[in-house]
N, C-alpha and C positions, 0 to 999 in steps of 0.2 A: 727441829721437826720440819718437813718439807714441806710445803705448800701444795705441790702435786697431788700429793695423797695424805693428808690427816688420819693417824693413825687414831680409829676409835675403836678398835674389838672389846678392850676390856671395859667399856660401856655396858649398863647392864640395859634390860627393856624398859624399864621404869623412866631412865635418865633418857634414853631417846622419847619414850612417849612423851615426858613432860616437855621435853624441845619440841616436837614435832606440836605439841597442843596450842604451846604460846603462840608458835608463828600461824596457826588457824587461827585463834583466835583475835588477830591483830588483822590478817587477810578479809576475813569475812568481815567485818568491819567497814574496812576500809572499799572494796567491791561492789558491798553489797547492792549502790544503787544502778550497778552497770549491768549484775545477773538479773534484779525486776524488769531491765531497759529489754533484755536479749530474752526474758518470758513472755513479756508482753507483747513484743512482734510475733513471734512465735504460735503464740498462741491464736493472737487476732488473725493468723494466716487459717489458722485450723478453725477460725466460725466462732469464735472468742465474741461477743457482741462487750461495747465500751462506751454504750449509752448511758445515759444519764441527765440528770439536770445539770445545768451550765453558770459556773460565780462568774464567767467574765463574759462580757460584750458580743460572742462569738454566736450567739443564739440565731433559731430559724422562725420571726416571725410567725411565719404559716403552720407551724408544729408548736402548739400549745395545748397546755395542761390546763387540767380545772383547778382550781385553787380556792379556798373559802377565804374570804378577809373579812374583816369587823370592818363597818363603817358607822363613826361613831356620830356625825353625822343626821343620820338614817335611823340610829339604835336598833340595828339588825344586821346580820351578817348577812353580805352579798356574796355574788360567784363573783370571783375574778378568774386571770390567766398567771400560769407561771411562765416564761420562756423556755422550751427546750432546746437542745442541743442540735447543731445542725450536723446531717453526715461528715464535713470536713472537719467539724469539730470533735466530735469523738472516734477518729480516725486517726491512729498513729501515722505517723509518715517517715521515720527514722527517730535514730536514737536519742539526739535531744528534741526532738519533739514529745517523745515519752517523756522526758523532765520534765520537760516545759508543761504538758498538759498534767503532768499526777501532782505536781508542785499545784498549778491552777484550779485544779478540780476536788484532789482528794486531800491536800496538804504538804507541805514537804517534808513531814517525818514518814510519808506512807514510800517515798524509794529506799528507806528501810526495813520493808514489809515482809516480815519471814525472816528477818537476820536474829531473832530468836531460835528460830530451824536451822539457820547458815550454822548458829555456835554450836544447836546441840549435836546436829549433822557432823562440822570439822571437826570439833575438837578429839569425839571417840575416831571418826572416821580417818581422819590424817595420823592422832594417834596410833591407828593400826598403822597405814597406808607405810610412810614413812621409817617405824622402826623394822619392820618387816620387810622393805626394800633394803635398807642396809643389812640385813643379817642375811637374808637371800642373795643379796651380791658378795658378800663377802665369802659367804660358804661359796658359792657356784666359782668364785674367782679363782678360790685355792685348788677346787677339781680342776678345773680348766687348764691353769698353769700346770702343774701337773702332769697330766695326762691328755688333756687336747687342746694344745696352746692357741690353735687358731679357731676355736670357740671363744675365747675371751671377750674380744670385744662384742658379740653379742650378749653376752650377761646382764649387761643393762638392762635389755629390750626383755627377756625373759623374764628377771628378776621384779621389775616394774610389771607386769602383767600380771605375773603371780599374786603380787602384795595387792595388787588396785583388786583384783576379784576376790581376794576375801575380804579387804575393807566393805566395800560394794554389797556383797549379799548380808551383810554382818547389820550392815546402819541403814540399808535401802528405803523399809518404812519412812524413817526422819527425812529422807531425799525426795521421795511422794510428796508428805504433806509442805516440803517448801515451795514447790511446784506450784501446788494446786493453790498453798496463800498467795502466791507470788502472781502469780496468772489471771484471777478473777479480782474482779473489784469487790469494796464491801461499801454499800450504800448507805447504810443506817446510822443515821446520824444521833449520838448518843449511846452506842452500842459498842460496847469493845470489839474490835474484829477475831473470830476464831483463834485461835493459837493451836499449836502443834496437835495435844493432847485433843482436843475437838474435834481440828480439822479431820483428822484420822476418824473419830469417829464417826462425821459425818459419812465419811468413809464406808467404814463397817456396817452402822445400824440398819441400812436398808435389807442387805443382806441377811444379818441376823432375826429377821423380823419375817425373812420370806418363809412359808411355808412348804417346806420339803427336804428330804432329808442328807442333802447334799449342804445346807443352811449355814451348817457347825464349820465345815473344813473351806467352805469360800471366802466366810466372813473375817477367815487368817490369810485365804489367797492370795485377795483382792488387793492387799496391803503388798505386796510382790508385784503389783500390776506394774509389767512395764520393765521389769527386772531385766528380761533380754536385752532391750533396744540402751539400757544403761551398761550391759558388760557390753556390748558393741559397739557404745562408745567409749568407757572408758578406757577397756583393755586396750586397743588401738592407740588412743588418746596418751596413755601409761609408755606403751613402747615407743612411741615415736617423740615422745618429751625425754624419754631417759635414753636413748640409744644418740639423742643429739646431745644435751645437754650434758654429760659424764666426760664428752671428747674436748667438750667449746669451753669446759671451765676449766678440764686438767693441763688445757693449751692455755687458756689465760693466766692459770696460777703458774706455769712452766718460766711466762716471761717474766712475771715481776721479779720472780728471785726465789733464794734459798727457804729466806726464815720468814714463818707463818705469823701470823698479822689479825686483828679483829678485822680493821679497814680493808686488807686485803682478801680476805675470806668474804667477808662482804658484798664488797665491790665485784669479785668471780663470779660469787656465782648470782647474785641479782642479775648481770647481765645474760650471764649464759639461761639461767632461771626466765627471762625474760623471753628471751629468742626460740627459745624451747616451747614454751609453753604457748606461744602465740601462732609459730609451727603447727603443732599439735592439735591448738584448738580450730581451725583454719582449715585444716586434714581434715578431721573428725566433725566440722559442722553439719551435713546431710544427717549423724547418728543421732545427733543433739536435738535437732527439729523432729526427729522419728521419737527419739523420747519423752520431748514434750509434750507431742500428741499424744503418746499411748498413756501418760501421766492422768491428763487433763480430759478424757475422755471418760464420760459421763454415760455413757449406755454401756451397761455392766456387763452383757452377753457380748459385745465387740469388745471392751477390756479386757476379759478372760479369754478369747477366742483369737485375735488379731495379733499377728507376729509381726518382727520387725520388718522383713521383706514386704509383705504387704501394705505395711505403712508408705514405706517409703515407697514402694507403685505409685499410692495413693497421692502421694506429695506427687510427687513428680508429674500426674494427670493432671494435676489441680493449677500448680504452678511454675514446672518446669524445674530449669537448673535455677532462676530466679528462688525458687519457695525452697528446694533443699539448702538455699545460702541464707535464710532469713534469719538476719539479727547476728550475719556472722564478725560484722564491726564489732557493737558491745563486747559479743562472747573474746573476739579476740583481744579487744581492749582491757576485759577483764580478765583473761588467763593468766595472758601475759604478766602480768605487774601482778598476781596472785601467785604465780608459780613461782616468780622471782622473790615477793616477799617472803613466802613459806622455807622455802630452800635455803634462800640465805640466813634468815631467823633462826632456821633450825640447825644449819650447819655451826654460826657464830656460838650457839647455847653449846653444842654439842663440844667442840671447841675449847670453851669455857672451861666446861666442866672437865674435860682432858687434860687441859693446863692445869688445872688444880689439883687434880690427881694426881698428876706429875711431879708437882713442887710438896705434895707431902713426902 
């Protein structure tokens, strides 16, 4: 079997979803606290406030809270003071400064905040993304060769656009509400933080509760908010990862040699998987800041009403080519090594399961 090209057609959808699902959910995992790093800037660029009370040393004297303490003493409760937070303190300033303060402030299991969304999010949505990328390249490759030999090498680029916008409008809601967890703090100490199923609705109910007869069909809108500024980034995002990565891995498998390999498959395409997807995410950062915003936006007549070109006016008045790059470190640090692990994960199962069909 070549290494070039791994012959999978007689894979059925099943056996690629369940490849494509492991390597999401091994990705989202492992990511997860790089996408909170790349919300969080994000966000605090769009008016995000990341105030709060302060566990460490960093407090502002002059900005204090009231606070009741028992003084037993006295045997009566006095006023005291709590320290608050000073602007430098709850003010991100780059990516491990988001560790450093969500770890300080809210815990270190909160830069896993939403990777219940990441898994419910990947798994259906890579499960589409991925088996429908192979079956649409594969179909498009055979027309191609065929009948317009030098369309080929664009198949990737199509093929990947195709599959990313119906994963996209299919799982969208689940991509809203990991946003919106991911993006705001939760303060309440003792409170389980909202989860998917909530978030959303926090979502909804406002709308469902308004009085007028447009009420019914916004309160399923609303959960699309932002739909645009997410095919604007993906679909771009999709073509310009798969029209690199299909040439940089078929060239890396070319040199090793003949006979196909776990190690070998691995090793391609994590690298090419890597190169690609940090390309990609790098391209595509100004769409990603426009989607954030339109996500996280809290006034529900601008939600419904404001498009992506507007957005991004917006950004760009606000903060230049500076504010369309923000958070585009994390993002690129997490595409990369996410695209790489998905790809190859999915390729090595896919692989697997080839071999073994073969050897019955």
């Amino acid at each position: 079997m070549s290494k070039s090209q791994i012959s999978d057609e007689n894979l059925v959808f099943g056996e690629r979803a369940f490849s494509a699902a492991g390597a999401a959910f091994l990705s989202a995992i492992i990511v997860n606290p790089l996408d909170v790093a790349k919300t969080r800037l994000q966000a605090q660029a769009a008016g995000v406030p990341y105030d709060g009370l302060c566990q460490t040393a960093c407090f502002d004297t002059n900005a204090m809270l009231p606070d009741m303490k028992y003084d037993s003493s006295l045997n009566h409760a006095v006023i005291g003071k709590k320290p608050r937070c000073s602007p430098d303190c709850s003010r991100y300033k780059g990516t491990l400064d988001v560790f450093y303060k969500v770890v300080r402030q809210e815990g270190f299991t909160k830069l896993w905040r939403g990777t219940n969304a990441s898994l419910a999010l990947a798994i259906p949505s890579v499960g589409i993304y991925m088996p429908l990328y192979d079956i649409f390249r594969n179909y498009m490759e055979v027309l191609t060769r065929q009948d317009v030999p030098n369309l080929t090498p664009y198949v990737p680029l199509v093929a990947g656009s195709l599959a990313r916008s119906v994963a996209c409008v299919t799982c969208y809601p689940i991509e809203l509400a990991r946003t919106r967890m991911q993006a705001f703090k939760h303060n309440q100490e003792g409170v389980k933080p909202p989860g998917v199923w909530k978030t959303l609705n926090g979502v909804v109910s406002p709308v469902q509760n308004a009085n007028n007869h447009q009420a019914s069909s916004q309160s399923y809108r609303i959960l699309w908010t932002g739909l645009g500024a997410q095919l604007a980034r993906d679909v771009p995002f999709s073509a310009i990862c798969w029209s690199s990565l299909e040439p940089l891995r078929r060239r890396i498998l070319s040199r090793i040699g003949d006979e196909a390999s776990v190690s070998s498959i691995l090793g391609a395409n994590f690298c090419a998987g890597v190169v690609a997807g940090s390309l990609a995410a790098a391209s595509t950062c100004p769409l990603d800041v426009a989607r954030t915003r339109r996500q996280i936006e809290k006034d529900r007549t601008r939600a419904l009403t404001m498009t992506t070109r507007q957005t991004l006016i917006e950004i760009w008045r606000d903060g230049g080519l500076k504010g369309l790059f923000t958070g585009v470190g994390p993002r690129v640090a997490r595409a990369g090594p996410s695209v790489g692990i998905v790809v190859s994960f999915y390729e090595v199962v896919k692989y697997s399961l080839q071999y073994r069909k073969s050897k019955k």
